[in-house]
C-alpha positions in Angstrom: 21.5 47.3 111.5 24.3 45.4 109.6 25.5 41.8 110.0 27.7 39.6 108.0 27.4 36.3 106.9 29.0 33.3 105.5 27.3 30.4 103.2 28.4 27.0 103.8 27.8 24.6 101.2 27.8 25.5 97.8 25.2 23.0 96.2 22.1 23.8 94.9 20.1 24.4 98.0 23.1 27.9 98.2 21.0 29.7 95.3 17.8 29.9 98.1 20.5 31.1 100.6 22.7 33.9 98.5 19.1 35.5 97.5 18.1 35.6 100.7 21.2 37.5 101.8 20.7 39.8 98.6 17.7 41.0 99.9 18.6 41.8 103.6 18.5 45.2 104.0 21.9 45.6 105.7 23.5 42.0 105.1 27.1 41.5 103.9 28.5 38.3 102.5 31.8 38.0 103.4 33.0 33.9 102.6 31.6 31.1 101.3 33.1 27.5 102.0 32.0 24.3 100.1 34.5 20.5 100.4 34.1 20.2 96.5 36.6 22.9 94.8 35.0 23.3 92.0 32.1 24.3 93.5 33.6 27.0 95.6 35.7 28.4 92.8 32.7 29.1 91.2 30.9 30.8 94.0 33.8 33.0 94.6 33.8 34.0 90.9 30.2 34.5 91.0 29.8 36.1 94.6 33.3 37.5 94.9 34.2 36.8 98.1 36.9 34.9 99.8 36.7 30.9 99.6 36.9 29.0 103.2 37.6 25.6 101.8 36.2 22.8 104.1 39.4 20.2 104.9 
């Protein structure tokens, strides 16, 4: 089984979340989002995924 997911909030609690994903047999990240943009920036550069910016 597949599924797709999407982390929003890119603080420090995000870490937890993006090795959780890593280790789902199956599991896709496919956007992060996060209000501060230097945060996000550097979870698309690390993640390389498309940003969802929070407005």
């Amino acid at each position: 089984m597949s599924t797709t997911a999407a982390v929003i909030g890119c603080g420090d609690v995000s870490a937890v979340h993006f090795e959780a994903l890593a280790k789902l047999d199956g599991a896709t990240l496919v956007a992060v989002c996060d209000s501060d943009p230097e945060r996000l920036a550097a979870a698309v550069a690390a993640r390389g995924v498309p940003a969802s910016p929070i407005t």
